[in-house]
C-alpha positions as CSV (number, residue, x, y, z in Angstrom):
1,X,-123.3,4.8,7.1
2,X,-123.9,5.8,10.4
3,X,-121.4,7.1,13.0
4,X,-121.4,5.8,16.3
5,X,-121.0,8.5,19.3
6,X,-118.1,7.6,21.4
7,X,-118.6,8.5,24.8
8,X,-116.1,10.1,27.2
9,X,-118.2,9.2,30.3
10,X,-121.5,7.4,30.7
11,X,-123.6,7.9,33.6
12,X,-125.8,5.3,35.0
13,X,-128.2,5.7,37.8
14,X,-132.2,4.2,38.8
15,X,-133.7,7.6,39.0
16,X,-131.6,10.9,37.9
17,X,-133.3,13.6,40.5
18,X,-132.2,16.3,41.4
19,X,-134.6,16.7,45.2
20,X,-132.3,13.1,46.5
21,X,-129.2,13.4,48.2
22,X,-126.9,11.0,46.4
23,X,-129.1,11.1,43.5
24,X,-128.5,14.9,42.9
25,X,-124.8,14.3,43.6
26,X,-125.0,12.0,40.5
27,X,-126.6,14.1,38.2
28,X,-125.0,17.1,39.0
29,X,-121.4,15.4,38.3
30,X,-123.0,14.6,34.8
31,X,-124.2,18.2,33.9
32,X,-120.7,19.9,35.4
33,X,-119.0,17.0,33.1
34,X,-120.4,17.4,30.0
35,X,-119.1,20.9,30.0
36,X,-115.9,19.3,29.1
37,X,-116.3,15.5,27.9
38,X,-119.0,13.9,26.0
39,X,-121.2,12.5,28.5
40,X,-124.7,10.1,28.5
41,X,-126.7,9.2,31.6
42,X,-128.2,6.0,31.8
43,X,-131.7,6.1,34.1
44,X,-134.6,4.1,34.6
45,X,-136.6,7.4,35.4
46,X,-135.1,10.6,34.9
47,X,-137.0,13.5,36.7
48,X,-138.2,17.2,35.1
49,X,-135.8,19.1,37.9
50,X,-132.8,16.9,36.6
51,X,-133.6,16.7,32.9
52,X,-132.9,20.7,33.3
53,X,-130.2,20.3,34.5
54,X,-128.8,17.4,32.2
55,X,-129.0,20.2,29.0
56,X,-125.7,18.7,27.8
57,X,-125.9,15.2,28.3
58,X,-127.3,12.8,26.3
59,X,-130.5,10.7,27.9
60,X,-131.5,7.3,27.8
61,X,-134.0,6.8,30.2
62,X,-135.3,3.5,30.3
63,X,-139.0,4.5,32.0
64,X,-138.7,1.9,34.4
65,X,-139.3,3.1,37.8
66,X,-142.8,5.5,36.9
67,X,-144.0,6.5,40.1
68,X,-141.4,5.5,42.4
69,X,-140.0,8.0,44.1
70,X,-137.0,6.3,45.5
71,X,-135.6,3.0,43.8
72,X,-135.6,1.1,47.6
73,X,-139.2,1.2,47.6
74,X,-139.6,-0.9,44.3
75,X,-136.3,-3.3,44.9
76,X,-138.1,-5.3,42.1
77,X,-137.7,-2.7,39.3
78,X,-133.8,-3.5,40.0
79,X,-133.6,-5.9,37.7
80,X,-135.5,-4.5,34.7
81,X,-133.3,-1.3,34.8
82,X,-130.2,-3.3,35.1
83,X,-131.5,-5.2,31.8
84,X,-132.0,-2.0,30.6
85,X,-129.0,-0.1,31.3
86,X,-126.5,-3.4,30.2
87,X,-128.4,-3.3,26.8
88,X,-128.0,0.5,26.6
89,X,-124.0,-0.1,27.2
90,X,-124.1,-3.0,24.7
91,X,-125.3,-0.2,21.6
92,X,-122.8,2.7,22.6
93,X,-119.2,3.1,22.8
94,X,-117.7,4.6,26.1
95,X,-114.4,5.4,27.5
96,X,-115.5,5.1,30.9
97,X,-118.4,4.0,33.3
98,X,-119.2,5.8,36.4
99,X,-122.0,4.3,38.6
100,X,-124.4,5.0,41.7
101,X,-125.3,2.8,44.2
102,X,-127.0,0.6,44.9
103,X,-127.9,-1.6,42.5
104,X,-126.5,0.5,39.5
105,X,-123.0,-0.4,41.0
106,X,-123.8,-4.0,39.7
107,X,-123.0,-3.1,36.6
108,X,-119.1,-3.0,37.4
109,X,-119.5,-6.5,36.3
110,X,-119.4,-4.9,33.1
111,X,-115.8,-6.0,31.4
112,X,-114.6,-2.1,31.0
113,X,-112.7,0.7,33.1
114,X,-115.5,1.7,35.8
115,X,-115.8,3.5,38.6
116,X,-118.5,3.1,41.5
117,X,-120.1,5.3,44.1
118,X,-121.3,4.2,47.3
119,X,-122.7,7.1,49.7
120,X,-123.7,4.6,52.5
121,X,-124.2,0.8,52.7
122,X,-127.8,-0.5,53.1
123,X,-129.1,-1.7,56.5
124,X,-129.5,-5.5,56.5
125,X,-133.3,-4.6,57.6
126,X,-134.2,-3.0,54.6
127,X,-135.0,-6.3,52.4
128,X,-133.9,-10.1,52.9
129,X,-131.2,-9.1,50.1
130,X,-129.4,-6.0,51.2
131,X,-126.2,-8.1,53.1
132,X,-125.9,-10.3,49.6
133,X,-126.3,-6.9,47.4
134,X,-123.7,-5.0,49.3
135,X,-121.1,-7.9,49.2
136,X,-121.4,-7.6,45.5
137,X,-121.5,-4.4,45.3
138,X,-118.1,-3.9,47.1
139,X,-116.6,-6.9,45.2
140,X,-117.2,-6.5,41.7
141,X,-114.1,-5.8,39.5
142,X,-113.6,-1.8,39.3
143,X,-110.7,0.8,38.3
144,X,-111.8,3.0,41.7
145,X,-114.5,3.2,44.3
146,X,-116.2,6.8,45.5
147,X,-116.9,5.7,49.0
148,X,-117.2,7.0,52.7
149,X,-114.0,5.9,54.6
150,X,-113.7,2.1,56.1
151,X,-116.1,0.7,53.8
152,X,-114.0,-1.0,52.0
153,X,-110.3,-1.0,51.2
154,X,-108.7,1.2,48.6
155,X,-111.5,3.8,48.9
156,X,-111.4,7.1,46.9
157,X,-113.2,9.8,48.6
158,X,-115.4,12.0,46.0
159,X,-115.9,15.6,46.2
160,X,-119.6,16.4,46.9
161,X,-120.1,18.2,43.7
162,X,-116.9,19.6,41.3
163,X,-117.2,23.2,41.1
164,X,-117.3,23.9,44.8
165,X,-114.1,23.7,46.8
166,X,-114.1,21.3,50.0
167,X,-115.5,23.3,53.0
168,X,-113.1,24.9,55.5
169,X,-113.5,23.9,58.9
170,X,-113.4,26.4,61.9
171,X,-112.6,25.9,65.4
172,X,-115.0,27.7,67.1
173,X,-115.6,28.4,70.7
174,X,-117.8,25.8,72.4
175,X,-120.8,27.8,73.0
176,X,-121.4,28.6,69.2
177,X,-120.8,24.9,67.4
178,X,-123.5,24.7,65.0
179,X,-123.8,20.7,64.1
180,X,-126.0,20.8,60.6
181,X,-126.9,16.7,59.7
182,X,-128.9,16.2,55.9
183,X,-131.4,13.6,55.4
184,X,-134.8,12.5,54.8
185,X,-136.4,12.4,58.0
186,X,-137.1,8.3,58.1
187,X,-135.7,5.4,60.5
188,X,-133.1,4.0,57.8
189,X,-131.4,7.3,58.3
190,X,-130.5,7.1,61.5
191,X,-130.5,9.9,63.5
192,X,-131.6,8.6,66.5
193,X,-127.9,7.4,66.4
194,X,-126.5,10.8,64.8
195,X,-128.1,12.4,68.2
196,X,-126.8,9.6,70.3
197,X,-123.2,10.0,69.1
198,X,-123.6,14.0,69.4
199,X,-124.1,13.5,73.1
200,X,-121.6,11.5,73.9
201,X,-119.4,13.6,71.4
């Protein structure tokens, strides 16, 4: 007879990097996890830098988004790796569910304690779906939500990775602020804004 793992924590993202932002946030809250619980990620692509990094965590990588490097520019592969990833959850037993936006976060449909991530909302521009994805996104049924503040109500802010203690911030004189923003250097970013705001600041 087989015994069936049960899972302390099970990750789910579309593509477990470790070179993207939120992405690498994901995974390396997995790896620093799995030092203490029993953890699985759930991915449609899971990338060489991150499957390094992932030593302790069991995979199942769904192979969905291939050469995508970023899940928004293949917003049709959403729906195979949420297929994917809800049949995945259907074989294993978990404790908990912790999910990344975007469409990951879906899966707090799912009827079990779970917790989302949100690191930004989508711009309406992005695809004729983003306003209707967000909605649901913030609305499904979930024990807590990582989010930036005033997205939505009840909001738990997340550390940016465990082992590192919150930065300390200095009040310096005005001549030697240093402002430091991170982000791939493409309009949905904004920081054209970022600048804007600086100025006025």
């Amino acid at each position: 007879m087989k015994i069936q793992i049960i899972y302390d924590l099970v990750y789910a993202v579309d593509i477990a990097s470790a070179t993207s932002g939120g992405n690498e946030f994901f995974v390396e809250l997995a790896a620093e996890a799995a030092k203490t619980y029993k953890v699985a990620l759930i991915a449609g692509k899971t990338t060489p830098d991150a499957r390094r990094l992932l030593a302790g965590v069991d995979p199942y990588d769904g192979g969905i988004y291939g050469d995508c490097e970023l899940p928004h520019t293949c917003p049709l592969k959403a729906a195979k790796f949420l297929i994917y990833a809800t049949k995945v959850l259907n074989s294993i037993k978990f404790r908990l569910l912790h999910t990344n936006a975007h469409p990951p976060n879906h899966l707090n449909l799912y009827p079990r304690r779970t917790i989302a991530t949100i690191h930004h909302l989508k711009p309406a521009s992005l695809h004729p779906l983003a306003r209707l994805i967000q909605i649901l996104e913030l609305k499904a049924p979930k024990l807590a939500l990582h989010a930036p503040h005033k997205i939505a109500l009840n909001a738990v802010v997340a550390p940016p990775i465990l082992r590192h203690a919150p930065p300390q911030i200095q009040h310096m004189p005005r001549q030697r602020v240093l402002v430091v923003m991170i982000g791939r250097l493409e309009p949905r970013k904004n920081h054209h804004l970022a600048l804007a705001a600086f100025k006025i600041a």
